[in-house]
C-alpha positions as CSV (number, residue, x, y, z in Angstrom):
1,X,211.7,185.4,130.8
2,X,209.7,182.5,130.4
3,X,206.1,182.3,132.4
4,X,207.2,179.1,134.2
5,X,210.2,180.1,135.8
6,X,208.4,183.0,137.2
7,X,205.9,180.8,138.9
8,X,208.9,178.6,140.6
9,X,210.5,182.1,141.4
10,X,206.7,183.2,143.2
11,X,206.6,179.0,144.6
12,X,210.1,179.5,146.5
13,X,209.5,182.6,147.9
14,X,205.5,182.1,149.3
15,X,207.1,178.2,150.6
16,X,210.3,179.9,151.9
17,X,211.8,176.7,151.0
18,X,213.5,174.9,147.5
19,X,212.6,171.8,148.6
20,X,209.2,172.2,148.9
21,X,208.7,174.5,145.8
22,X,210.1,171.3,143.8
23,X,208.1,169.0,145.4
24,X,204.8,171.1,144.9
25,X,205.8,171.5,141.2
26,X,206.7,168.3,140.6
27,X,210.5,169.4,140.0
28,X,214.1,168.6,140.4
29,X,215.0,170.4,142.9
30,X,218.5,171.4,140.9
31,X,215.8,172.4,138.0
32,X,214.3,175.3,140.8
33,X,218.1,176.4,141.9
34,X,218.6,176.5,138.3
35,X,215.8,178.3,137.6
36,X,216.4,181.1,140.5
37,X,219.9,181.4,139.8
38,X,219.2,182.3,136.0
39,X,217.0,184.8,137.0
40,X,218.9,186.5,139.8
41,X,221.7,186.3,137.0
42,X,218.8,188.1,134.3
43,X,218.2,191.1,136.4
44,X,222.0,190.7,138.5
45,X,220.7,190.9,142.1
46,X,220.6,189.4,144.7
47,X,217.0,187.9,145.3
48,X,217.2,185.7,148.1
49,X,218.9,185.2,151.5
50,X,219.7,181.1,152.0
51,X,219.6,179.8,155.5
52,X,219.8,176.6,156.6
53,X,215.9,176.4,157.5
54,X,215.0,177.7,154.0
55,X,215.5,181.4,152.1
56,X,213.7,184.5,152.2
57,X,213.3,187.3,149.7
58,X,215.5,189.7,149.5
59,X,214.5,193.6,148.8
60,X,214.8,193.5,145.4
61,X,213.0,189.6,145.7
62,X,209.9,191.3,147.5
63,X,209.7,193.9,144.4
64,X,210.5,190.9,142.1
65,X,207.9,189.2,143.5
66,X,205.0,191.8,143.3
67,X,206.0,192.6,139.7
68,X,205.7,188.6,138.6
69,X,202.1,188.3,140.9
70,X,200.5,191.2,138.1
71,X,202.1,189.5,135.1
72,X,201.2,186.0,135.9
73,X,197.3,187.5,136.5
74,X,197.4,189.3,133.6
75,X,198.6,186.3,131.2
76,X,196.3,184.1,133.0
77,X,193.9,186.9,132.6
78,X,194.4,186.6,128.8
79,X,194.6,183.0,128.1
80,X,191.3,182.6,129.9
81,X,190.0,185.8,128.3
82,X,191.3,184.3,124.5
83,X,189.7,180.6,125.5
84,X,186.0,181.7,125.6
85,X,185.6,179.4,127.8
86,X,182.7,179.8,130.3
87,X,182.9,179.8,134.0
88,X,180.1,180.8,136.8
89,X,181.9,182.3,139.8
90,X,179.9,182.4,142.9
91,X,181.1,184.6,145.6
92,X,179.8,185.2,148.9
93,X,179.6,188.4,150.8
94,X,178.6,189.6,154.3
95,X,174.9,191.3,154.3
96,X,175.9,194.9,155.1
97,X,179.2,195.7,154.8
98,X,180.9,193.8,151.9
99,X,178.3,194.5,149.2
100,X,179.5,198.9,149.5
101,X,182.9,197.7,148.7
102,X,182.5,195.1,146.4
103,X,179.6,196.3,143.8
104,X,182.3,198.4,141.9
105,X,184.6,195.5,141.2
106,X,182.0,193.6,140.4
107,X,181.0,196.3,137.6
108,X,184.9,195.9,136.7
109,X,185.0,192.2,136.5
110,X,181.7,192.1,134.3
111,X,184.2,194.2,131.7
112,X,187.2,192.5,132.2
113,X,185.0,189.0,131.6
114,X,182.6,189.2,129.7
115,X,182.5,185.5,129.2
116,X,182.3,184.8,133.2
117,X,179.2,184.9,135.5
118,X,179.8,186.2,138.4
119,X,176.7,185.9,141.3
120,X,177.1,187.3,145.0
121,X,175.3,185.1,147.2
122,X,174.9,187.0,150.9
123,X,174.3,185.6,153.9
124,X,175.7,185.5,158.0
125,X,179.3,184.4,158.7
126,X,178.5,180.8,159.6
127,X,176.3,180.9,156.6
128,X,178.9,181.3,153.9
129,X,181.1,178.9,156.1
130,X,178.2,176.5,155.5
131,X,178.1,176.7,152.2
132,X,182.1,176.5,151.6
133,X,182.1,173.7,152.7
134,X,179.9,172.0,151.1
135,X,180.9,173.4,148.2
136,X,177.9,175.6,146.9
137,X,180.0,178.6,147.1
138,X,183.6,179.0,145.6
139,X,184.6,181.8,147.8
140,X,183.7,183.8,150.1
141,X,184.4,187.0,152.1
142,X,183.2,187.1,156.0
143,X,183.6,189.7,159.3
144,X,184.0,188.2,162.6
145,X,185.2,188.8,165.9
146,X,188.8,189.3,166.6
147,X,188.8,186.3,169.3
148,X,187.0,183.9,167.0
149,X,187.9,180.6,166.3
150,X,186.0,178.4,164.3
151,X,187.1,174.6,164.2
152,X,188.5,174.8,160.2
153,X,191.3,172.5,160.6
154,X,192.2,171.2,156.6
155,X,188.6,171.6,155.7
156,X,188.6,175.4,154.9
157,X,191.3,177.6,153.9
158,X,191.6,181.3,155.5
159,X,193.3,184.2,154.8
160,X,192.9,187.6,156.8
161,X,192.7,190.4,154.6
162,X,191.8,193.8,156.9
163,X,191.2,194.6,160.3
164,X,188.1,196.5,161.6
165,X,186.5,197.7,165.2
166,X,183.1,197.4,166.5
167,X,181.6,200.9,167.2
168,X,178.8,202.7,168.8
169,X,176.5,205.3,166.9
170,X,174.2,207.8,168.0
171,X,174.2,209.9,171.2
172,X,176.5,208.6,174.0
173,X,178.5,211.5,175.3
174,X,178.2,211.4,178.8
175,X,176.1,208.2,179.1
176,X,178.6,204.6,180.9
177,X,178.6,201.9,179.2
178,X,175.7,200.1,181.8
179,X,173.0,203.1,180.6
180,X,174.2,201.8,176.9
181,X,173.7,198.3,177.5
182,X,170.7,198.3,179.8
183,X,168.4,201.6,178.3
184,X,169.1,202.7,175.2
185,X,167.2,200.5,172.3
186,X,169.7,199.1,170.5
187,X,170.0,198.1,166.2
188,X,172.3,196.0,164.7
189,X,172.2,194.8,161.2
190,X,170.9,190.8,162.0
191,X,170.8,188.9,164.9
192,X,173.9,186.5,163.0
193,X,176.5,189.4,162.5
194,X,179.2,190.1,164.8
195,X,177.6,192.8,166.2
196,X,175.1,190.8,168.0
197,X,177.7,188.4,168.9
198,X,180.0,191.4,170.7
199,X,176.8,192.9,172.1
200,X,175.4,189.8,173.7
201,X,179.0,188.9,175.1
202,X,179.0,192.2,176.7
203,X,175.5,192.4,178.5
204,X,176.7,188.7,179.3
205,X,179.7,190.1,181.3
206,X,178.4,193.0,182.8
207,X,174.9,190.9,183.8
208,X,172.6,193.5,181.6
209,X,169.6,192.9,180.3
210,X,167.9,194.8,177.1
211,X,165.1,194.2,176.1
212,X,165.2,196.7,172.8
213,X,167.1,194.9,170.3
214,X,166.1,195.5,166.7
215,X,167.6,194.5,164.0
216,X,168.0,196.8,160.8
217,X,170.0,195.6,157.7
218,X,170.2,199.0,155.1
219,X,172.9,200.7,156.7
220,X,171.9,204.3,155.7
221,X,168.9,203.6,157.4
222,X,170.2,202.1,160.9
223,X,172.5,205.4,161.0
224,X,169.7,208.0,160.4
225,X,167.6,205.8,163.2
226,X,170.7,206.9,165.5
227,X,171.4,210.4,164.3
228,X,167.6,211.4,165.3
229,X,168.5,210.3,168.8
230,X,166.0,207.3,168.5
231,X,168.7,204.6,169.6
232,X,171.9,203.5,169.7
233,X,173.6,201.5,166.5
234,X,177.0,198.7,166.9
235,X,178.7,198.5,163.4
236,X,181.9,198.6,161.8
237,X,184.1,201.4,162.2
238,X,185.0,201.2,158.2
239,X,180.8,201.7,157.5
240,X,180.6,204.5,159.9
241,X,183.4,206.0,158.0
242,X,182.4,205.4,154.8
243,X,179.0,207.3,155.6
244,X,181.0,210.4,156.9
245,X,179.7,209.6,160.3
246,X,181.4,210.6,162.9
247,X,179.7,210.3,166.1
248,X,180.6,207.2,167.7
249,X,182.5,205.8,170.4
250,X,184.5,202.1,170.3
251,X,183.4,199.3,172.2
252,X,185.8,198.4,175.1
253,X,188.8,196.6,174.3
254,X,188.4,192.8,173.8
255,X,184.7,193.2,171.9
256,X,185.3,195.3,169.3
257,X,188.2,193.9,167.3
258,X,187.1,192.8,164.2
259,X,188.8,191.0,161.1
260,X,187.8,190.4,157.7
261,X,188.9,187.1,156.3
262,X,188.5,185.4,152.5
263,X,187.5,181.6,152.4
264,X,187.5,178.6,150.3
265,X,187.7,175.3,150.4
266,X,191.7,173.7,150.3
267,X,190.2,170.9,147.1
268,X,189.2,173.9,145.3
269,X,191.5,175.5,142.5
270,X,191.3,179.4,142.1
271,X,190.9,180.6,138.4
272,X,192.5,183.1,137.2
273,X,189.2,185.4,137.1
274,X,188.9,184.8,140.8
275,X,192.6,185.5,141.3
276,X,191.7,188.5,139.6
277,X,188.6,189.4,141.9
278,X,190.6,188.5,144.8
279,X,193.4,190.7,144.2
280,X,190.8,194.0,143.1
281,X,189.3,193.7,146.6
282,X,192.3,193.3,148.6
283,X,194.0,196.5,147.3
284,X,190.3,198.2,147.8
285,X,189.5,196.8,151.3
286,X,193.1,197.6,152.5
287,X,192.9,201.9,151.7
């Protein structure tokens, strides 16, 4: 099974469409059917359904499909690997959250690469945005609100990769939402995350005003501040979970939906050490 006629198998099924696989892959389009055909005839099966808008995979396309995503990586993997060729990979990450999940695959990559640098720049949501687009970063991973939209239009590309909520930590059985909002003091990790963003939106609706807002960035810290009954904390559900901490209560429905989205800019071409990044921290951000 030759390497290319796996990519125009992946091309047709992630375009739903012949036409536009050829025309991305500067093809016949009788060279793609060809191509398809001879492998549906290679592994007899049935790998697509054709309709008259386009095709979709079949069950045994979908398995096809996730089998020929690893091999691609992993050749890729190895001719980059074999090339010696060097590459700096800069990848931004949210402040708090991102860095727990993402220092372990860093380790990995540092293994799997050892011809690559690879830097993680930090910084607030409309900070790696920023620099995306200007093209000081190559990707990036960011939290934001659920009912977010930022104007990206062709300028940024997006793809959501998990969903999160927005919680409150520390003491507040038996306490409304008001004696939150309007007495408790109140840490989230910087006054650019989303959880300043849902908080002010919410003293905003329910016309409160706090005056105790602190902010505190090391996570462990924040949550001991709230477990000594000192204050109440707003982070991610995922963080509270991770830190086996298990007294908190959700923000009301339409504040605490969050999602957490990869970035890059549409002119820039993934290699196949940031495929490989990519892919490590979608099947670790989605357990």
């Amino acid at each position: 099974m030759h390497i290319e006629n796996m990519r125009a198998f992946m091309k047709v099924a992630e375009l739903r469409s012949m036409t536009a696989a050829a025309n991305e892959l500067n093809h016949l389009q009788s060279n793609i059917t060809n191509k398809i055909k001879n492998i549906e005839k290679h592994f007899e099966a049935k790998l697509f359904y054709r309709h008259s808008y386009g095709v979709e995979l079949t069950p045994d396309g979908e398995r096809l499909y996730a089998q020929f995503k690893k091999i691609i990586l992993l050749w890729e993997e190895t001719e980059e690997l074999l090339a010696h060729k060097e590459e700096h990979i800069l990848i931004g990450i949210m402040q708090s959250s991102f860095p727990l999940h993402l220092n372990n695959i860093a380790k990995e990559f540092h293994q799997a690469f050892p011809n690559k640098r690879l830097s993680l720049m930090s910084g607030s949501t409309d900070e790696l945005i920023s620099k995306i687009l200007k093209g000081e970063l190559n990707i990036a991973y960011i939290t934001e609100l659920e009912n977010t939209i930022y104007n990206q239009s062709k300028s940024m590309l997006a793809e959501m990769l998990t969903r999160d909520r927005l919680v409150f930590t520390g003491n507040t059985k038996g306490k409304s939402l008001y004696r939150l909002l309007s007495e408790e003091p109140i840490y989230v990790f910087s006054k650019q995350c989303s959880s300043y963003q849902a908080l002010m939106s919410l003293m905003a609706d329910f016309d409160v005003h706090n005056a105790s807002i602190s902010e505190v960035n090391i996570v462990e810290t924040l949550l001991e501040i709230c477990s000594n009954g000192f204050g109440i904390g707003i982070i991610p559900e995922s963080l509270a979970l991770k830190y086996h901490y298990l007294n908190y209560q959700a923000l009301p429905d339409g504040y605490s939906a969050l999602r957490r989205t990869l970035i890059y800019h549409p002119e820039h071409t993934l290699s196949s050490a940031e495929k490989w990044f990519i892919e490590k921290s979608k099947s670790l951000l989605q357990q």
